[in-house]
C-alpha positions in Angstrom: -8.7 -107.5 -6.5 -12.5 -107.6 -6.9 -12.8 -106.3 -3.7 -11.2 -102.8 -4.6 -12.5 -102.4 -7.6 -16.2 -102.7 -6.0 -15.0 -101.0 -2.8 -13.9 -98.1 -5.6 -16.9 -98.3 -7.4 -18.8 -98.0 -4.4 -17.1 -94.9 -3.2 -17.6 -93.2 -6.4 -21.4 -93.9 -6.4 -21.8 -92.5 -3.0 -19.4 -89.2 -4.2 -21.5 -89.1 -6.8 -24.8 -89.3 -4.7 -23.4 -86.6 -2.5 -22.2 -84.6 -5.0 -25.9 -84.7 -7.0 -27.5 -84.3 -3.3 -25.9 -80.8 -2.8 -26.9 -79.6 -6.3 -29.9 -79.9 -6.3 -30.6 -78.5 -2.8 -28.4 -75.7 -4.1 -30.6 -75.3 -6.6 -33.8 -75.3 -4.9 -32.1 -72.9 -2.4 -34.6 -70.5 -3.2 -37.2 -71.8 -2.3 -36.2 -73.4 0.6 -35.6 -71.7 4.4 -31.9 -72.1 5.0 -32.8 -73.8 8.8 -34.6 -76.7 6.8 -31.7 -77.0 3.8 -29.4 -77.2 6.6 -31.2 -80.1 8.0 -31.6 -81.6 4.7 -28.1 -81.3 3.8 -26.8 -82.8 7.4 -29.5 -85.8 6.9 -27.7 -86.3 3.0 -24.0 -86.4 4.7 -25.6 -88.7 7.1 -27.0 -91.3 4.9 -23.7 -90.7 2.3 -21.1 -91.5 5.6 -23.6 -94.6 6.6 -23.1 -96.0 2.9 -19.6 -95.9 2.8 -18.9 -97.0 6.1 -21.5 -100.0 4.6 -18.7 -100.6 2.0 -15.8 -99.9 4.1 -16.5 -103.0 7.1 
């Protein structure tokens, strides 16, 4: 039971790391060349599906 409820906890961090990720390079859009948020994003969704595969094995 303690195992879902971290595995659930640990999901929710990582949405919630994603979710603040895009933001704020939505934000910064501006100022940022769309080539290099592109990589930035990719590199976020990267580390994001790393994490939960982490909690997942």
């Amino acid at each position: 039971m303690a195992k879902n409820k971290a595995y659930s906890v640990a999901k929710g961090v990582a949405a919630g790391v994603a979710i603040g990720a895009a933001t704020y390079m939505a934000s910064n859009a501006m100022n940022n060349k769309g080539k290099i948020m592109k990589k930035n994003a990719g590199k976020a969704l990267k580390a994001v599906g790393s994490i939960i595969q982490t909690f997942q094995s």
